[in-house]
C-alpha positions in Angstrom: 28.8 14.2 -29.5 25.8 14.8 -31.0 24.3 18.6 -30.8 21.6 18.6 -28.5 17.6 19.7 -29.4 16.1 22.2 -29.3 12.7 22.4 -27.3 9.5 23.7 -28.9 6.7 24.5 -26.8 3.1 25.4 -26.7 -0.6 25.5 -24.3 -2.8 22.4 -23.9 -5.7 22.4 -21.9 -4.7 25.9 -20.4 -1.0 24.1 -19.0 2.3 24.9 -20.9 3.8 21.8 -22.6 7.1 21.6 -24.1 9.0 18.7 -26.2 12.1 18.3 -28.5 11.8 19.5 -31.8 13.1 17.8 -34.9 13.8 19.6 -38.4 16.3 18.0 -40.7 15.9 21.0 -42.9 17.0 23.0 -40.2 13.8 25.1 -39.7 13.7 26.6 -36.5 11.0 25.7 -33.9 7.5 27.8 -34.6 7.0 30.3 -32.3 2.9 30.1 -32.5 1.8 26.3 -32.3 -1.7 25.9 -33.0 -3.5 22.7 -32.1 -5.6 21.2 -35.2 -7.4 18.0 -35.9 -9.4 16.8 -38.8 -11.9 19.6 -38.9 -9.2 21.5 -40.6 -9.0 22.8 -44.7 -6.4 22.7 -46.9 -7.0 26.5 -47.2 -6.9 27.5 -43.5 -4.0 25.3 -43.4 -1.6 27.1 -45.9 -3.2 30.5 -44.6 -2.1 29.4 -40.9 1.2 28.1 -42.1 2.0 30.8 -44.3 1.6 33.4 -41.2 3.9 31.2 -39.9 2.0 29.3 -37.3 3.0 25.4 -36.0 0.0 23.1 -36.7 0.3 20.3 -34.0 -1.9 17.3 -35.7 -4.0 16.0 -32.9 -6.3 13.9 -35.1 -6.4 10.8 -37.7 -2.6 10.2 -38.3 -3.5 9.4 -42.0 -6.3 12.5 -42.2 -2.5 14.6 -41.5 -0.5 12.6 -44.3 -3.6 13.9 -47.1 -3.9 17.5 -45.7 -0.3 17.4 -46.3 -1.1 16.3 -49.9 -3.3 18.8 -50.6 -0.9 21.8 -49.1 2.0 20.2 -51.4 -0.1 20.6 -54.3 -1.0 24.3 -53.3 2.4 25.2 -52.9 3.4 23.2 -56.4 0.8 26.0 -58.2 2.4 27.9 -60.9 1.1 31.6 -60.1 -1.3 33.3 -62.3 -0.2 34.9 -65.6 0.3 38.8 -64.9 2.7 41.3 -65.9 5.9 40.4 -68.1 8.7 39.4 -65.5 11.7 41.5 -65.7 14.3 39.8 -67.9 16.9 38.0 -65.3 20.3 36.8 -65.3 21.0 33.2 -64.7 22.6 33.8 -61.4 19.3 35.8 -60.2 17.0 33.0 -61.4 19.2 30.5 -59.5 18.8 32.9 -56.8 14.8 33.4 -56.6 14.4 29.4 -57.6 16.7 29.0 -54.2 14.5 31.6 -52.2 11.0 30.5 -54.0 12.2 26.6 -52.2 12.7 28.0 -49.4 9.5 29.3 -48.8 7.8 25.9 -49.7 9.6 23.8 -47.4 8.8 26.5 -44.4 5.0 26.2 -45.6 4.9 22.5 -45.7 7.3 21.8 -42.4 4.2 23.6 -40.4 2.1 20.7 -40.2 3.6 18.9 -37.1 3.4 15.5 -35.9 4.1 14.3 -31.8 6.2 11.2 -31.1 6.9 9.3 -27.5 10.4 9.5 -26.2 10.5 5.9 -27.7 9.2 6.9 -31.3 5.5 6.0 -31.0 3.2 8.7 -33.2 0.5 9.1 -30.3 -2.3 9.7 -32.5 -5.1 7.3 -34.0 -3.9 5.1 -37.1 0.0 6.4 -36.4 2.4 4.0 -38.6 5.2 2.4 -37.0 8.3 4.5 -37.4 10.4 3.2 -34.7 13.0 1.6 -36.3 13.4 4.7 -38.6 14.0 7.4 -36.0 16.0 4.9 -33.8 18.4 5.4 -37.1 18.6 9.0 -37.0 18.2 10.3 -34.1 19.3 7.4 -31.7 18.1 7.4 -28.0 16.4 10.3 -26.5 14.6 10.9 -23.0 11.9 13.0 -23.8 8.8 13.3 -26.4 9.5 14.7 -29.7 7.7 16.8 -32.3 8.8 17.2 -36.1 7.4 18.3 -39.2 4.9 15.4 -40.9 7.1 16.3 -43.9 10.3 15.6 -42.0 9.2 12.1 -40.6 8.0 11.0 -43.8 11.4 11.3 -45.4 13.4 9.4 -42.6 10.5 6.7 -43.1 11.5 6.8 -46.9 15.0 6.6 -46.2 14.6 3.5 -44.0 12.7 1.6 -46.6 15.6 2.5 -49.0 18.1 1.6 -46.7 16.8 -1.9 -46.2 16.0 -2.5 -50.0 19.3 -1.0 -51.0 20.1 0.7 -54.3 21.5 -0.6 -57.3 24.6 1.4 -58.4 26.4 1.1 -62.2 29.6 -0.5 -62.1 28.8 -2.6 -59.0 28.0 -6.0 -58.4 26.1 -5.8 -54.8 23.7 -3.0 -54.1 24.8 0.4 -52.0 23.3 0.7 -49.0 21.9 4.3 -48.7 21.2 6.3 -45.1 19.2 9.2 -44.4 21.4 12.4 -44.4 24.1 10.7 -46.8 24.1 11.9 -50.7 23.0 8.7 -52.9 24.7 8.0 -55.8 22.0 8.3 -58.4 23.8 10.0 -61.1 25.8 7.8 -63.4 28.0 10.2 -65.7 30.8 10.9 -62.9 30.9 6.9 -62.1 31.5 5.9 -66.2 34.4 9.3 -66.2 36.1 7.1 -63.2 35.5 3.5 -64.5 36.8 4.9 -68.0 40.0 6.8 -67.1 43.0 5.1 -67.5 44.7 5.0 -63.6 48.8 5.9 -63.0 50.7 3.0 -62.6 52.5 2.0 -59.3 49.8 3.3 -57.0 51.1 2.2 -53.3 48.1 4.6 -51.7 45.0 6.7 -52.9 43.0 9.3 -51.1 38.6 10.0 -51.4 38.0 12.8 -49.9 34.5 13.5 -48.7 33.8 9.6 -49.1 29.7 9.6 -48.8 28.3 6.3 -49.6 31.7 4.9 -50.1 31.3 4.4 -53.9 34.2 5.9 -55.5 36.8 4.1 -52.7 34.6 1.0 -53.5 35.2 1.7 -57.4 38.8 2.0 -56.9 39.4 -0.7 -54.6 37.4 -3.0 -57.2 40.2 -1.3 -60.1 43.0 -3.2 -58.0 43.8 -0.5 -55.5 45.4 -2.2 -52.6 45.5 0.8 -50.1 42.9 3.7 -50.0 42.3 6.2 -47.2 38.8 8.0 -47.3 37.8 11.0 -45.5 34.4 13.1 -44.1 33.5 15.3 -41.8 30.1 13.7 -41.7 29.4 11.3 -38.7 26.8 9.8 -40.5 28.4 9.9 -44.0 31.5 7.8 -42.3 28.8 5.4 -40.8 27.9 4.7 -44.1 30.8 4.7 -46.1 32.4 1.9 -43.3 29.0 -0.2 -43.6 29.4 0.1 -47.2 33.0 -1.0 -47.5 32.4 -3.5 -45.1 29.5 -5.3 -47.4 31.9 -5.3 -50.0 34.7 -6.8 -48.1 37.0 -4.0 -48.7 37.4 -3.1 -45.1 41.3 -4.1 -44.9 41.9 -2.3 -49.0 40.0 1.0 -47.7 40.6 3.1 -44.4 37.7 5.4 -43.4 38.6 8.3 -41.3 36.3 11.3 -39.7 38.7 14.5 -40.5 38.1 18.0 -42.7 39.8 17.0 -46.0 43.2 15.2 -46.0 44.3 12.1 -43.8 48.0 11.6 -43.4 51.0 10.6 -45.4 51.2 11.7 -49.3 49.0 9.7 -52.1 49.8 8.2 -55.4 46.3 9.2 -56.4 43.6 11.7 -54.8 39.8 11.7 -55.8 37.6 14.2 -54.8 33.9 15.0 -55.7 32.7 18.2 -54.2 29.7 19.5 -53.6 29.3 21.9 -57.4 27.3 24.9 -56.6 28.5 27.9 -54.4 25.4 28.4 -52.7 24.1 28.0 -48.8 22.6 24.5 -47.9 19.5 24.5 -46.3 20.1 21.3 -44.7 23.0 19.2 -43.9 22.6 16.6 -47.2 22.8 19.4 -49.0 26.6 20.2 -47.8 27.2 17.7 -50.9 25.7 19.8 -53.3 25.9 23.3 -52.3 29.6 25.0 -51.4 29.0 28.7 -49.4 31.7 30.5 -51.6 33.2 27.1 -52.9 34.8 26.9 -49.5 35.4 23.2 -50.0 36.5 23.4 -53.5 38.9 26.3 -52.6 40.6 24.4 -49.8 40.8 21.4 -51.9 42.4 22.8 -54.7 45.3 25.0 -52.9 46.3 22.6 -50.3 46.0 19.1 -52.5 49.9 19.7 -53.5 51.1 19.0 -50.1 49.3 15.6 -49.8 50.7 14.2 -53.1 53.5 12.1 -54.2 55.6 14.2 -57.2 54.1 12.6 -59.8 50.8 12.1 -58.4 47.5 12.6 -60.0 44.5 14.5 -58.8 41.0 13.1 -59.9 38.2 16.6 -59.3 35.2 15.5 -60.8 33.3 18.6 -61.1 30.0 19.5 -62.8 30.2 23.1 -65.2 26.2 23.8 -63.7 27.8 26.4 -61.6 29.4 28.1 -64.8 25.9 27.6 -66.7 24.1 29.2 -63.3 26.7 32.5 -64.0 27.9 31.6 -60.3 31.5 30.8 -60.8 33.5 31.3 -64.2 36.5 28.5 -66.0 38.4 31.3 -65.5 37.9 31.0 -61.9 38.7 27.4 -61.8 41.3 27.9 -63.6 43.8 30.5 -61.9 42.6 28.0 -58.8 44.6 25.0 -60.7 47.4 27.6 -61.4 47.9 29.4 -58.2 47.7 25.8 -56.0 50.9 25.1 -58.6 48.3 22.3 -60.9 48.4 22.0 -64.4 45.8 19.5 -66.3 47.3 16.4 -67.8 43.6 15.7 -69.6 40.3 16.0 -69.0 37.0 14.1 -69.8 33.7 15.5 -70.4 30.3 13.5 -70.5 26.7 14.6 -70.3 24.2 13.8 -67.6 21.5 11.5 -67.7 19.3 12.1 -64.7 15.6 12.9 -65.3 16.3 16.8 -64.8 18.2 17.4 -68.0 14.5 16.7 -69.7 12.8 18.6 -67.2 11.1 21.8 -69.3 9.1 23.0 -66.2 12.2 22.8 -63.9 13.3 26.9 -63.7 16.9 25.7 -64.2 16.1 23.5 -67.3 18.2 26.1 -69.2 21.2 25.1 -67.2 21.1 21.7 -67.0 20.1 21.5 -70.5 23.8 22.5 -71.3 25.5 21.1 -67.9 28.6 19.1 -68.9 30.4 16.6 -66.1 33.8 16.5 -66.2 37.0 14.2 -64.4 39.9 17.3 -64.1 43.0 15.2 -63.7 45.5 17.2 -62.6 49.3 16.8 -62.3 52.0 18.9 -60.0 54.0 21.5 -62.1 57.4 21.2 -62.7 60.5 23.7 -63.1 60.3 22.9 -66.7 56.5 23.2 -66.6 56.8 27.0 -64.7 59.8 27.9 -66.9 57.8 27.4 -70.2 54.6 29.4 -68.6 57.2 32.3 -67.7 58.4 32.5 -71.5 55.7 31.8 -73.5 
């Protein structure tokens, strides 16, 4: 069951009104909502929204989508040369680049947009975003009102979803939806399509499926009998529509749960989210790991749910490492307390646009970041034996 809306409200011709609010980053409803229209400046817009202040649109629907524009090209500013910055670690810059973020997306999500209980922007030259909040936010009863900021993305990710993405390794195109991580970066994709797979596999586990790729790749590698997990509602409505277009539904079994399905598995994959850091939205989950929560659980309970001489498959980017936020040390007493060892591993650089981004503030990171398939074995009395005498 979905969580239910929150209401924001506000005065209108001297009469309290209240709707359902929307934010997909998870900003809370404003306070202070301020009616605006046309008449409006860039400047007294980010003043208004950086005080904090809701700016209800209630002019030219495409006036709204330019003054939001010009506010995203205030906000992208570099500051003025001052005094030297104090010399930081790379965990602090992660930090302030997180915080800095933050305190864009609260400044942009202030410029508000209304929408009918059926999805219709009630203002003059308002697109047609039915079908695209039909997607996310199914059927509701009563007028909504999101950031313009907001609405534009699940508009973006409706024209995505019906031209589909092309995806390396794959015949057909994935079909992407809003909320779900899409699999833009190549490098972990190649590490699976490369690595040689154990022989005999009866049944393999994805856990945290997503889009559905990596069952997809496997079940395309000959693997007759896959279950994949999520936690996800809208992850798992993906992953099945996925499968489904690539007539693996009968090879691949997609199942809401936290982690592991049932039975033991000749083969587990897992792709975690790689930074221990808060989300600040729910896509984010596959990204950002609050204390590597998901890692942590992954690691020390993977034993149970794998044949004897299973393999584990962690694909796991070192930008955490590079960020000063977790160390290989700390990975690897992880492996050796959950009773792991490594069998091999295989490294291969990026190649998303970022790793040639100067101006990005973690260019120094992902200049250096190094993706890498862990494949990891169960130890063995001979295995503990040697670690005790060595």
């Amino acid at each position: 069951m979905k969580k239910p809306l929150p209401l924001i409200q506000w005065q209108e011709n001297d009469l309290p009104v209240q709707a359902l609010w929307y934010s997909e980053g998870q900003l809370p409803p404003p306070t202070t909502v301020r009616l605006v229209d046309d008449t409006i400046s860039a400047n007294q817009a980010m003043a208004l929204a950086k005080e904090g202040t809701g700016m209800l649109w209630r002019g030219d629907y495409q006036n709204a989508r330019e003054l939001l524009q010009a506010m995203m090209r205030r906000v992208a500013r570099k500051p003025r040369e001052g005094m030297q910055p104090k010399k930081q670690s790379p965990a602090e810059i992660f930090h302030a680049h997180r915080l800095e973020q933050k305190r864009k997306a609260e400044i942009l999500g202030a410029l508000l947009v209304p929408l009918s209980a059926d999805f219709v922007i009630q203002l003059k030259r308002g697109q047609d975003v039915r079908s695209a909040c039909q997607e996310v936010l199914g059927d509701i009863q009563q007028d909504i009102v999101m950031p313009l900021k907001g609405l534009l993305a699940i508009v973006s990710a409706h024209e995505w979803r019906k031209k589909k993405i092309p995806v390396i390794h794959m015949a057909k195109k994935i079909t992407p939806h809003f909320g779900v991580f899409s699999p833009l970066r190549a490098e972990y994709l190649d590490l699976v399509m490369q690595a040689q797979l154990p022989p005999n596999i009866e049944l393999a586990f994805d856990i945290g499926v997503g889009s559905g790729v990596l069952s997809i790749l496997l079940a395309q590698r000959g693997i007759a009998k896959i279950r994949a997990t999520d936690i996800d509602p809208r992850a798992i409505e993906c992953a099945r529509e996925n499968i489904h277009d690539f007539g693996f539904s009968e090879t691949i079994e997609v199942i809401q749960a936290n982690l592991f399905p049932q039975g033991v598995a000749d083969l587990i994959i897992c792709n975690p989210p790689w930074i221990p850091a808060i989300p600040s939205a729910p896509i984010e989950y596959a990204v950002f790991d609050p204390d590597s929560q998901f890692l942590k659980a992954f690691i020390t309970q993977v034993a149970q749910h794998m044949k004897a001489d299973g393999q584990v498959w962690l694909i796991l980017s070192d930008i955490a490492e590079q960020l000063g936020l977790r160390t290989r040390t700390d990975l690897l007493q992880l492996f050796e307390v959950a009773n792991l060892h490594v069998l091999s591993k295989k490294d291969m650089r990026p190649k998303h646009p970022k790793i040639r981004d100067t101006s990005d503030p973690l260019f120094f990171a992902r200049d250096k970041e190094i993706t890498s398939l862990w494949i990891l074995g169960k130890k063995t009395q001979v295995d503990s034996f040697a670690l005790v005498t060595s």
